[in-house]
C-alpha positions as CSV (number, residue, x, y, z in Angstrom):
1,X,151.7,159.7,227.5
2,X,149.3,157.1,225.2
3,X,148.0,158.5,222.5
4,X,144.3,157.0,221.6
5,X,144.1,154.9,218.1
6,X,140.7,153.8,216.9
7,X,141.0,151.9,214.0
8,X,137.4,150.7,211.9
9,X,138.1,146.9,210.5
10,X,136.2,145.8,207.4
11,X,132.8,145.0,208.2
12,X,133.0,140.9,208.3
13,X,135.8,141.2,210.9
14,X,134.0,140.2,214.6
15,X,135.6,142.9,216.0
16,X,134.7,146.1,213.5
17,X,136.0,148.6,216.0
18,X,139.4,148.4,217.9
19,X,140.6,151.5,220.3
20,X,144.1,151.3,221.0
21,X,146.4,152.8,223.4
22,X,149.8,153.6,221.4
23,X,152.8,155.2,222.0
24,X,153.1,158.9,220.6
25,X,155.1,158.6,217.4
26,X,154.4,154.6,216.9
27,X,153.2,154.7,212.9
28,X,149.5,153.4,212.8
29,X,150.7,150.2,210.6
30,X,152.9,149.2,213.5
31,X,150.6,149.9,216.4
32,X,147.8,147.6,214.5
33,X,150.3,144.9,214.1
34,X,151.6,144.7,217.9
35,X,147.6,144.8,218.2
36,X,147.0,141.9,216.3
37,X,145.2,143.8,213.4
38,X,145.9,142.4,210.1
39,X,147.1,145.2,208.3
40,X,148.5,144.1,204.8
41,X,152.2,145.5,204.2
42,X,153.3,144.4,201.1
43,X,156.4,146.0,200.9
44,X,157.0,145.4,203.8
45,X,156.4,149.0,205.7
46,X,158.4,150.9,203.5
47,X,156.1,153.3,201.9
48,X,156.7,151.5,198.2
49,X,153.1,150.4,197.3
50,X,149.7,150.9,198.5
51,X,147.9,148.1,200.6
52,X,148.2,150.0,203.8
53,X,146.3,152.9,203.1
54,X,143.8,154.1,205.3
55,X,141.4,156.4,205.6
56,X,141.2,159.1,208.2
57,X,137.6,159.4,209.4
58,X,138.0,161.3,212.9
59,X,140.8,163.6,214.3
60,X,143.4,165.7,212.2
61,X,144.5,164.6,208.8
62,X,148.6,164.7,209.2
63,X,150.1,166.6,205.8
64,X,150.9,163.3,203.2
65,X,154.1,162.3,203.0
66,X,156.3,161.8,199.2
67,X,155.2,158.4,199.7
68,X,151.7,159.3,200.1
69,X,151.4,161.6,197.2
70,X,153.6,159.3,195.1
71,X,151.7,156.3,195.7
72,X,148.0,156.4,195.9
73,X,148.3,159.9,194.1
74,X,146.4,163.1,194.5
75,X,142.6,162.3,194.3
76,X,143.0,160.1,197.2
77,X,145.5,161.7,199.1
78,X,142.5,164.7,199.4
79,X,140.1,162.2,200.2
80,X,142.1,161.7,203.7
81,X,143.8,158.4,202.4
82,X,147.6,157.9,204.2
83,X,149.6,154.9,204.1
84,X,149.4,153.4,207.5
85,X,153.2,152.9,207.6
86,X,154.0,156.7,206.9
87,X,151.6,157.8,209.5
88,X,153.1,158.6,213.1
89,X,150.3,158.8,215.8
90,X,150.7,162.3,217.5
91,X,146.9,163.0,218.4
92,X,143.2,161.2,218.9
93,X,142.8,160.1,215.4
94,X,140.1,157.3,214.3
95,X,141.0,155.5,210.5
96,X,139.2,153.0,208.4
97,X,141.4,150.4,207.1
98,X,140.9,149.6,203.1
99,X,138.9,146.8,202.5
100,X,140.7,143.4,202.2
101,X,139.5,141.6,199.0
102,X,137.8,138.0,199.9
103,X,140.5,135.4,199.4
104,X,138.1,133.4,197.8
105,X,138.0,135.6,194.8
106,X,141.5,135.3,194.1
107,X,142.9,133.1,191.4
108,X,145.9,130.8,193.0
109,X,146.7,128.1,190.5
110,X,146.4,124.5,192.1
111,X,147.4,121.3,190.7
112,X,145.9,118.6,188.8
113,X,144.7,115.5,190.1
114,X,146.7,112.8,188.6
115,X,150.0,114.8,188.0
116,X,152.0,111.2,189.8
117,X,150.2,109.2,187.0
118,X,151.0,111.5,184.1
119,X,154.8,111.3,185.1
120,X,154.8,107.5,185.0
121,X,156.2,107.0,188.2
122,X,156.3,103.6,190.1
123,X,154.0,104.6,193.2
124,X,156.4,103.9,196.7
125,X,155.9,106.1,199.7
126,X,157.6,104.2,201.6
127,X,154.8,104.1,204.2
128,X,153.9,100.3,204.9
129,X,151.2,99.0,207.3
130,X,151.3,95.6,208.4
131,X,148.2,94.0,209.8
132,X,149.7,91.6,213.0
133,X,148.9,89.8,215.9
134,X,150.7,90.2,218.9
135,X,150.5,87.7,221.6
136,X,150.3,88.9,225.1
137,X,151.8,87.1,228.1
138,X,149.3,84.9,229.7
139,X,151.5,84.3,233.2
140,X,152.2,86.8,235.8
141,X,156.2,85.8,235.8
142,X,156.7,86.8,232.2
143,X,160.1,89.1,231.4
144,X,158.6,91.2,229.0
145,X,156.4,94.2,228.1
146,X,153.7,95.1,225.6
147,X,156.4,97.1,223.5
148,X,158.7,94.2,223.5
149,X,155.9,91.8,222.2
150,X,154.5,94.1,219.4
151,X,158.2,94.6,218.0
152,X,158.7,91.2,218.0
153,X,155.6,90.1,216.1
154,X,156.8,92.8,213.5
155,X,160.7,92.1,213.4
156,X,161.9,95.5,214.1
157,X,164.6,96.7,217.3
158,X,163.5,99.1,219.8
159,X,164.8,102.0,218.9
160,X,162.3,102.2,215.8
161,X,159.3,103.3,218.1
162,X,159.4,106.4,219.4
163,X,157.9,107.5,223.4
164,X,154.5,109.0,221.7
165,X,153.4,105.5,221.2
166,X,153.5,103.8,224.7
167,X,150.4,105.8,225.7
168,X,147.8,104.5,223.6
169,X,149.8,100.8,223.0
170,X,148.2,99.0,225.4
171,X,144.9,99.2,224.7
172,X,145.7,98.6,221.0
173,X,146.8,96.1,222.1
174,X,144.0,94.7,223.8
175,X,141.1,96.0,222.6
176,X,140.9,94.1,219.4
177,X,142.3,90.5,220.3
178,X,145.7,91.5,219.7
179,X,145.1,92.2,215.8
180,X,146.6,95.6,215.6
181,X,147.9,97.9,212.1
182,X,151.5,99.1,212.7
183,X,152.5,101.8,210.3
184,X,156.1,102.0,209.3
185,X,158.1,104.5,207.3
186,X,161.8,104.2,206.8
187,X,162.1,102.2,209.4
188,X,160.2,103.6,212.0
189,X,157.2,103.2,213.4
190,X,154.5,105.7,212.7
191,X,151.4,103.9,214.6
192,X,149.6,101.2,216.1
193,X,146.2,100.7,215.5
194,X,143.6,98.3,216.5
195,X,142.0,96.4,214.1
196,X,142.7,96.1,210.6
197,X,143.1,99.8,209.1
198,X,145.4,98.7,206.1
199,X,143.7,100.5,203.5
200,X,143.8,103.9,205.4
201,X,147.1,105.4,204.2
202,X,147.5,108.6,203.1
203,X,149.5,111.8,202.5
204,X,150.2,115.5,202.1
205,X,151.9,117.5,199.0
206,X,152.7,121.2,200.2
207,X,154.1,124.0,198.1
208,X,155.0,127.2,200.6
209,X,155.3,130.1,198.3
210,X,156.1,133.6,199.0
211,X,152.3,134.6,197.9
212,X,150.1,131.7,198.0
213,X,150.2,128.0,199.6
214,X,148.6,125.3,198.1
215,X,148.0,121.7,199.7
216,X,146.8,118.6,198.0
217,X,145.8,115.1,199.7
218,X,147.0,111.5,198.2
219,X,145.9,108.2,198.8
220,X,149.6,107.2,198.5
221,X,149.0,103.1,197.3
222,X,147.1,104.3,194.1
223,X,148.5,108.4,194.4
224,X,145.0,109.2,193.5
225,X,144.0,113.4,194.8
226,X,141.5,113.0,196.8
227,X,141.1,116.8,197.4
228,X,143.2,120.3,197.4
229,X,143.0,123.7,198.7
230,X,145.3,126.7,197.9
231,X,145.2,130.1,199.6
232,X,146.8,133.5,200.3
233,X,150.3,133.2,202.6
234,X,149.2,134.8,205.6
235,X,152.6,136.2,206.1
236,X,152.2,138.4,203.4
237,X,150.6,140.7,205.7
238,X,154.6,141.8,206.9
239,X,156.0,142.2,203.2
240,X,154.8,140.7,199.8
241,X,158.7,140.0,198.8
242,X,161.3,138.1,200.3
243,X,163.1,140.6,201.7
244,X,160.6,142.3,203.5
245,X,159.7,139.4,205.2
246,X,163.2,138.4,206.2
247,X,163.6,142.1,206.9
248,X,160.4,141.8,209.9
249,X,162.2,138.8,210.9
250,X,166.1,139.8,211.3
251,X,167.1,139.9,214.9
252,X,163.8,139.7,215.9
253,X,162.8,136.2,218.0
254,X,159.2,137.7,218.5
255,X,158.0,138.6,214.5
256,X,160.3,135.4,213.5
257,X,158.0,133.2,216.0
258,X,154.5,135.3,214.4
259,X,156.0,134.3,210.5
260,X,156.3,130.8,211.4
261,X,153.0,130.4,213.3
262,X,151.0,131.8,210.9
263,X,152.8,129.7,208.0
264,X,152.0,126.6,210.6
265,X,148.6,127.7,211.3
266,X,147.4,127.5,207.8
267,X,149.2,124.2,207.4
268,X,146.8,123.2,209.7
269,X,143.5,124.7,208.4
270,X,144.8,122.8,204.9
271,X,145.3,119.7,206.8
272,X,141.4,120.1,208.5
273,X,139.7,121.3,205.0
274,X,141.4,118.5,203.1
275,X,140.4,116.0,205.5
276,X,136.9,117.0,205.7
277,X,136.8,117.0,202.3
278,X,137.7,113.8,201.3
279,X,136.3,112.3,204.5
280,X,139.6,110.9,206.0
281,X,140.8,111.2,209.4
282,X,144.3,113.6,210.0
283,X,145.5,110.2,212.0
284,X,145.6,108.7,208.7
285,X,147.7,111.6,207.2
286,X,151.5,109.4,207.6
287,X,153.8,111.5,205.0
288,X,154.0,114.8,204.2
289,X,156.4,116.4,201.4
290,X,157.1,120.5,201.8
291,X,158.9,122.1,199.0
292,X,159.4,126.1,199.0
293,X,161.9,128.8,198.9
294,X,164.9,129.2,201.3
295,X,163.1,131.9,203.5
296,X,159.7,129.8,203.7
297,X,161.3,126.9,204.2
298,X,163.0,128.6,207.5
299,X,160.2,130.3,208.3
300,X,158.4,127.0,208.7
301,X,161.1,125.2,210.7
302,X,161.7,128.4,212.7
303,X,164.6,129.3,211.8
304,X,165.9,132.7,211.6
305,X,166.2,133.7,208.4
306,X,168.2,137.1,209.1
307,X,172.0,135.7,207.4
308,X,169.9,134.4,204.2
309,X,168.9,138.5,203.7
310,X,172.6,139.2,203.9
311,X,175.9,138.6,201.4
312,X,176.7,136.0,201.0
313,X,173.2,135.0,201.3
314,X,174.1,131.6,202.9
315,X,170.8,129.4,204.0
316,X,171.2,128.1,207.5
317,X,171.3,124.6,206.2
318,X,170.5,122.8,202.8
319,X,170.2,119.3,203.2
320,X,166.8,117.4,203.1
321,X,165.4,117.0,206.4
322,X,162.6,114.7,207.8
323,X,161.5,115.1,211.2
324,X,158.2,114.0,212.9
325,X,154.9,115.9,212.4
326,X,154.6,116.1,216.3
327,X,158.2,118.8,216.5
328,X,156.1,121.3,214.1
329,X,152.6,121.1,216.0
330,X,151.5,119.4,212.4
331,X,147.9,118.3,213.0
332,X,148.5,114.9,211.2
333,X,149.4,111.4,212.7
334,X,151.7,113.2,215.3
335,X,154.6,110.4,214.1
336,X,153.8,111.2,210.4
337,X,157.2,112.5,208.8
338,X,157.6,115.6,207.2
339,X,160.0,115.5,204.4
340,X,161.5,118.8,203.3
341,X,163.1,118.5,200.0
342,X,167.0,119.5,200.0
343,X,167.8,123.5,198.9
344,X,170.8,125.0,196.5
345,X,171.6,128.0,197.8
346,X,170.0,131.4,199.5
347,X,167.4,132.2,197.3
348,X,167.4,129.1,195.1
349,X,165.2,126.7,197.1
350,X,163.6,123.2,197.6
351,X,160.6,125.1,195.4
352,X,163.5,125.0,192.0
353,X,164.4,121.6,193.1
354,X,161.1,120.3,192.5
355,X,160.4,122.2,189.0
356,X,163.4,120.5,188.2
357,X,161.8,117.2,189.3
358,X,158.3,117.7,187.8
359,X,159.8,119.1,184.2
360,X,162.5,116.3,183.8
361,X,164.9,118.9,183.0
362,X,167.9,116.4,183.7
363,X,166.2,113.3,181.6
364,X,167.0,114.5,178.1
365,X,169.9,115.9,176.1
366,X,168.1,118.3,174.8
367,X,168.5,121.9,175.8
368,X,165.7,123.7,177.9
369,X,164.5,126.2,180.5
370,X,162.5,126.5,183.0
371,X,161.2,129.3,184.6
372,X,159.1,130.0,187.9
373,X,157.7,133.4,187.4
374,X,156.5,134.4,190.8
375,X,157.5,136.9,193.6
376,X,160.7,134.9,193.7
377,X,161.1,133.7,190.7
378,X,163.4,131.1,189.5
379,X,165.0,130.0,186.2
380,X,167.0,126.4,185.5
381,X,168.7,126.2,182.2
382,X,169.7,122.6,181.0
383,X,169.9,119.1,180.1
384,X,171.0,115.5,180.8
385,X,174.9,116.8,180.7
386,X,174.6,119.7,183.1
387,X,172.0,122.5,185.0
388,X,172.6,125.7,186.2
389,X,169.7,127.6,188.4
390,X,169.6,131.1,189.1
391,X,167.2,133.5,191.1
392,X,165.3,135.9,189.2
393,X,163.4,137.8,192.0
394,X,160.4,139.8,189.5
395,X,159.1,141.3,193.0
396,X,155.4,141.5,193.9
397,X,154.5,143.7,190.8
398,X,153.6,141.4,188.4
399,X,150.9,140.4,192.1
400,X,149.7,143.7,191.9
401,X,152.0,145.2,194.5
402,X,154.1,148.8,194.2
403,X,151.1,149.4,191.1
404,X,149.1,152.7,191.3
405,X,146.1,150.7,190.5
406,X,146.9,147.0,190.9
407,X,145.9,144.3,192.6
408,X,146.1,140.4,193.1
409,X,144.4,138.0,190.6
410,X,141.1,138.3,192.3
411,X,137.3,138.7,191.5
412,X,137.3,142.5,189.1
413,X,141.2,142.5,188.5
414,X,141.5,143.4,184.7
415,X,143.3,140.2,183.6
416,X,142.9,140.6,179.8
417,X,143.3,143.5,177.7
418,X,143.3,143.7,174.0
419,X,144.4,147.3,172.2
420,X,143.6,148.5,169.1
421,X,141.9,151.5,168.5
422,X,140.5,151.5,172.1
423,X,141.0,149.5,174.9
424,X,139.3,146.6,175.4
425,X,139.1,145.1,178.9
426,X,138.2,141.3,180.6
427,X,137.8,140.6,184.1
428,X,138.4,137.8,186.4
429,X,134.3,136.9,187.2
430,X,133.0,139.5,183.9
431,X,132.8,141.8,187.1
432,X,133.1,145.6,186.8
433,X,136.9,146.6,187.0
434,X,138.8,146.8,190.4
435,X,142.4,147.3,189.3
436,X,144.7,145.7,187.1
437,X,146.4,142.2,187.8
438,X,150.0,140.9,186.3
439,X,148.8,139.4,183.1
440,X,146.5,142.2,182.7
441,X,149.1,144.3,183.1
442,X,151.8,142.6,180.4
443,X,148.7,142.5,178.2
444,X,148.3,146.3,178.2
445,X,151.6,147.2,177.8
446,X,152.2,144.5,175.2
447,X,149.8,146.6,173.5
448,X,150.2,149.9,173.7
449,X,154.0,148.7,172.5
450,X,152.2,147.9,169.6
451,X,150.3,150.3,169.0
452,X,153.1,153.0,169.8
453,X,151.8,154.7,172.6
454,X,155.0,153.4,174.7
455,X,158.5,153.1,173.0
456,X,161.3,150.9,173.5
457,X,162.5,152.5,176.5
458,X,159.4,152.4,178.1
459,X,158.2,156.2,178.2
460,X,154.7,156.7,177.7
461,X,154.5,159.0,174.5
462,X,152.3,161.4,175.3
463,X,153.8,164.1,172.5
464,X,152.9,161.8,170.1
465,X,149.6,161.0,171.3
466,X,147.9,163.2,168.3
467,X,149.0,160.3,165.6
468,X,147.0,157.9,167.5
469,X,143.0,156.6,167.1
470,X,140.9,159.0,168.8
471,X,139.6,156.8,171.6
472,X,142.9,155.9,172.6
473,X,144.5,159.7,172.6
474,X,142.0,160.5,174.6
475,X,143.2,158.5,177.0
476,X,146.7,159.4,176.8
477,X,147.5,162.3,179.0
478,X,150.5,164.3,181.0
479,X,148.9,165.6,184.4
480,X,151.2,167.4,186.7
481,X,154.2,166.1,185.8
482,X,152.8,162.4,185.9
483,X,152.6,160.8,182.3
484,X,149.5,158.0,182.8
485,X,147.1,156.3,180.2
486,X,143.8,155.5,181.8
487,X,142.5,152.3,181.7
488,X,139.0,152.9,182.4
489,X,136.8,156.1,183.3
490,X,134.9,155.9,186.4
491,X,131.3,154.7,185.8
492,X,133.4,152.9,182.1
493,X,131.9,148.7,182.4
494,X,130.9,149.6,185.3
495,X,134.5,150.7,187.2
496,X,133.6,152.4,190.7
497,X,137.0,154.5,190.0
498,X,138.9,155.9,187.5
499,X,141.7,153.5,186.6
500,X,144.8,154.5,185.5
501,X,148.5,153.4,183.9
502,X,151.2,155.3,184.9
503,X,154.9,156.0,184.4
504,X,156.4,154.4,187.7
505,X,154.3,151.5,186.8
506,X,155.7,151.1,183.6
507,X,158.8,151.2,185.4
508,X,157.8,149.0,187.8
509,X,157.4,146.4,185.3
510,X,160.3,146.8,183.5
511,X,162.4,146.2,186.9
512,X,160.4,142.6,187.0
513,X,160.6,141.3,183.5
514,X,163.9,142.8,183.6
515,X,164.9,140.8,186.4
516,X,163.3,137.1,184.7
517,X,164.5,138.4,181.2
518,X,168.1,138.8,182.3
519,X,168.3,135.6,184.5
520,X,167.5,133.8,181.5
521,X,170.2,135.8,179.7
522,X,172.5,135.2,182.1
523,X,172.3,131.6,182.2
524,X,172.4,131.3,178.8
525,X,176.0,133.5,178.9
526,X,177.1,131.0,181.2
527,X,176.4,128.3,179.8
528,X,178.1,129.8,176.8
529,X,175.2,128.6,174.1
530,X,173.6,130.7,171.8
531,X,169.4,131.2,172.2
532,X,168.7,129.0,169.2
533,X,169.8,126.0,171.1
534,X,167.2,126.2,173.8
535,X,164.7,123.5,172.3
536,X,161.6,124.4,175.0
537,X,160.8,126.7,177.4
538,X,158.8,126.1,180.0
539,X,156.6,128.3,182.3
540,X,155.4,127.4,185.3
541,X,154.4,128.7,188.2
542,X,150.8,130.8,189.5
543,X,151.8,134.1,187.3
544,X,153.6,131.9,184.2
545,X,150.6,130.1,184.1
546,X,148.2,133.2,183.5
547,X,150.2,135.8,181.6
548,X,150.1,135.4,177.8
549,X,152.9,133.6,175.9
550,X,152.4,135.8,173.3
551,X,152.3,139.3,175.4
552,X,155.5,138.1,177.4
553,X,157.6,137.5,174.5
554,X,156.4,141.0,173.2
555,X,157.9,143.1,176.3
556,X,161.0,140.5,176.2
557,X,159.6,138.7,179.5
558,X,160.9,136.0,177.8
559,X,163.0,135.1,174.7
560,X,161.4,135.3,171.3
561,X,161.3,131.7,170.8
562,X,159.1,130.3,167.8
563,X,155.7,130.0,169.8
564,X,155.5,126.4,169.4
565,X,158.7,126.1,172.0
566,X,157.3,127.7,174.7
567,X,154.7,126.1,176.7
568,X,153.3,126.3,180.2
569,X,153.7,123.1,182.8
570,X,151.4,124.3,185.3
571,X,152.2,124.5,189.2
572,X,155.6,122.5,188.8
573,X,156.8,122.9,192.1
574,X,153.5,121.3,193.5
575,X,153.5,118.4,191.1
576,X,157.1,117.8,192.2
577,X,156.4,117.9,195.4
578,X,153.5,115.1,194.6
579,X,156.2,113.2,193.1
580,X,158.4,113.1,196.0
581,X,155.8,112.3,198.4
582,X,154.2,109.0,196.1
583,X,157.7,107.8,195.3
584,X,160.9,107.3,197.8
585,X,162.6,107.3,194.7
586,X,161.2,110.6,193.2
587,X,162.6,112.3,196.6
588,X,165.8,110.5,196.5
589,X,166.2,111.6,192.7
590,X,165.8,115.3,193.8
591,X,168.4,115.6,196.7
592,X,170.6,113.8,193.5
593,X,169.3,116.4,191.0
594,X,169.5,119.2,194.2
595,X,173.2,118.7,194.5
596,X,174.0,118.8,190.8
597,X,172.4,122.4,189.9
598,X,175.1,124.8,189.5
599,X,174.2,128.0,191.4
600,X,174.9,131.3,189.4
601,X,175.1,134.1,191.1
602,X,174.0,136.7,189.2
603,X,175.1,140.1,190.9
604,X,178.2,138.8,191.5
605,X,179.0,137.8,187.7
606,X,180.7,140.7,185.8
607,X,178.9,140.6,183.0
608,X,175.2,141.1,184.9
609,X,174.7,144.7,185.2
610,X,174.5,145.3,181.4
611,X,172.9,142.7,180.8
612,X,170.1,143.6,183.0
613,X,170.3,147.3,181.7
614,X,169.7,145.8,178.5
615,X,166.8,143.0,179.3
616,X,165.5,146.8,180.9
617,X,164.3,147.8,177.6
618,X,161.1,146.1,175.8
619,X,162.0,145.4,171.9
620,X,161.6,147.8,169.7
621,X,159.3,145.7,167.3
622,X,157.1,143.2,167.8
623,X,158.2,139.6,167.4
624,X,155.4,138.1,166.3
């Protein structure tokens, strides 16, 4: 027998109230899902963070769960919070979901404008339009047919137009005294327009990543931006990581079909905002260049994803593929091609290829790294002679995820902290304090590794808590068995909560710079050089781009290079991904630089697990 569900949405939703009709013993995350309830899950329904929660308003509180009490701790677990994926409904219950923070606060780092121009590239699309005109026959006996005429007049054979043409041909055709705009690419032929429309060319950069998606629009004779948005993957709702997501997919042709329309469904909202922006026409859109992970870039073509999640972690295919923007439901000139860049291996993708492209890793002899810190992180390692690439997965921590009190980059998250005798805070807006964001986080632990409140292994010191200033014992403490420092008092600059540090989240971070710390030790093993040969280091990527160079070397995020090596190159995957779509020869340089990168395996090496035990620790002093 159904078991009644109310669930109370936040207030800007259309539809605040929503009474379901579940099954008994469906969890309450699940049943808001099959609903059509955005419910965020960013570990993917496994009890391992927080953004489910929910508050119980009518009907009996169920007893929390470990999960509950271990994540969103005891204060709220009194107040009635649960985490929606813990939560079996047995009885008439009625919960209020927590309340999403407004996309546009959060900080998603974009690309710059004229990122083709600063690489020096010859500007080639490869999209050509040709301004013709076509003489029609004039007799009724005449052999021939509009088609045959118009490929005549532009010397091509007849397999270069494609079905979706003939429909609107003739009165192209006609309409404008035969003068008619044919658009080729590679040989085919994109459009046929009356009139003269040479000048309207133009073309879409996309970078897919695991958090955020960010879309940029070219006029692709000069490669001038004409405008960009970026915004929050909608399929974060079903996991924050990797494999969460692939985990909601494996097996399962229905939430495989809801990942890739939601990835396609903000394709299209980029594709409307850009063009409204810049005042151009989606007909007009002829090339578009996709770079992103293996899973995204499966997700996107449809592709079921479920083998990539399991050893040997072999992608479905990893060749570049262009196919017409009409086979995705792409709402661009429905011939327009969409090149995806080619991938390395299962969790090395297209995304690495196009760092790799943007840095020029492979132009110089000299010895360098690059490193995408992100949910999926990856790292490249080398020079003209040879490049290896590995996968250094940091997890959705450094985002905010599986973080008592953390939270994305958005308006309130504590991004900056500085620690002496006292904690001082900065917030993304000067807003009062939310939670705590990834370089807000490194900050704070950089520092109290400084100031000895946490030690080399990472335990929070509260024994030794008396030989510290007062303001900052104070905020030291051991409650229960929980060790936590807290961050800011509730009514402190204004916080509506106490905010707190505690030991699983020091943890936590230690599994994710561990994880980008040892990749880049790995790869130098490999490669068999010592550190001191690595002449630049380059982070890139939304979280490398925000975190401080000088807090990351401190917790050994990365190497303890001399400061003037290390340098950030911005949103590298998106400027690569600009490079392939201006030039034919950018794109055909990365399937040549894609099929060079030596894949290293790092789980499967036998020298890995100590070396991530030992990237595990922060240093003991500070390298500064």
């Amino acid at each position: 027998m159904a078991v009644a569900l109310t669930i109370l949405i936040d207030q800007h939703d259309p539809r605040p109230r929503r009474a379901l009709s579940v099954a008994p013993g469906t969890t309450i995350l699940k049943s808001a899902h099959e609903a059509g309830i955005d419910v965020t899950a960013t570990c993917g329904g496994r009890g391992r963070c927080t953004s489910c929660r929910v508050k119980y308003v009518a009907g009996t509180i169920p007893p929390p769960t470990i999960a509950d009490e271990v994540q969103l701790g005891d204060d709220l677990v009194r107040e009635g919070y649960r985490l929606a994926c813990q939560c079996p409904v047995t009885d008439a219950v009625t919960v209020q979901l927590a309340p999403p923070l407004e996309e546009a606060g959060f900080q998603i780092l974009g690309v710059e404008g004229q990122g083709a121009r600063r690489a020096a590239i010859t500007i080639d699309s490869g999209v050509v339009k040709q301004v013709v005109k076509v003489e029609l026959p004039r007799e009724e006996h005449h052999q021939t047919s509009d088609l045959e005429q118009l490929l005549a007049a532009v010397g091509l054979p007849a397999e270069s137009a494609g079905a979706g043409l003939l429909g609107s041909l003739p009165a192209a055709l006609r309409e404008d005294g035969g003068t008619v705009t044919v658009t080729t690419f590679a040989g085919h032929i994109l459009a046929v327009e009356r009139g003269d429309t040479a000048l309207m060319k133009f073309g879409l950069a996309v970078d897919i990543g695991t958090t955020s998606v960010v879309t940029s629009l070219h006029e692709l004779e000069s490669g001038e931006q004409l405008a960009a948005v970026s915004s929050l993957n909608p399929q974060a709702v079903f996991g924050g990581d990797l494999m969460s997501r692939i985990a909601f997919a494996q097996f399962n042709p229905t939430n495989l079909r809801k990942l890739h329309t939601r990835i396609l469904g903000l394709l299209n909202q980029h594709v409307e905002q850009v063009c409204r922006e810049a005042g151009v026409l989606p007909k007009w859109i002829f090339k578009v260049v996709v770079v992103g992970n293996t899973c995204m870039h499966h997700l996107l073509l449809g592709i079921d994803p479920s083998y990539v999640g399991l050893a040997p972690y072999a992608p479905v295919m990893r060749h570049a593929i262009t196919l017409p923007a009409h086979q995705l439901h792409l709402k661009t000139a429905p011939e327009a091609r969409v090149c995806l860049l080619p991938l390395v291996a299962g969790f090395v993708g297209a995304d690495a290829v196009a760092v790799a492209l943007a840095t020029r890793i492979r132009d110089t002899p000299r010895l360098r790294v690059a490193v995408d810190i992100g949910t999926n992180g990856e790292v490249l390692l080398g020079s003209s002679e040879r490049l290896w690439a590995c996968s250094a997965p940091a997890g959705p921590a450094l985002e905010g995820a599986q973080i008592r009190h953390g939270m994305r980059a958005a308006r309130g998250a504590i991004d900056r902290v500085a620690v002496d005798d006292d904690l001082r805070l900065h917030t993304i807006g000067e807003t009062p304090p939310l939670g705590l964001c990834g370089s807000g986080l490194i900050d704070l632990i950089a520092g109290l590794l400084d100031a000895r409140v946490i030690d080399a292994t990472g335990l929070i010191q509260v024994e030794e808590r008396q030989a510290l200033p007062a303001a900052l014992r104070d905020r030291v403490s051991m409650r229960g068995e929980e060790r936590l420092v807290v961050i800011a008092r509730a009514g402190e600059q204004g916080a509506p909560r106490e905010l707190v540090l505690t030991q699983d989240d020091v943890r936590q971070v230690q599994l994710a710079k561990g994880a980008i710390a040892s990749g880049i030790a790995m790869l130098v093993h490999v490669a068999g050089v010592p550190l001191e040969r690595i002449e630049e280091l380059m982070l890139a990527g939304g979280f490398g781009n925000y975190v401080s160079i000088e807090s990351a070397v401190r917790i050994g995020l990365v190497p303890a290079l001399p400061r003037e090596r290390i340098r950030y190159v911005g949103n590298a995957a998106a400027l690569g991904a600009q490079l392939a779509l201006l030039s034919e020869a950018e794109r055909a340089r990365a399937e040549t630089i894609a099929a060079g990168i030596e894949h290293v395996s790092l789980a499967a090496h036998p020298d890995f697990e100590q070396i991530f035990v030992d990237a595990m620790n922060f240093p003991a002093r500070s390298p500064r």
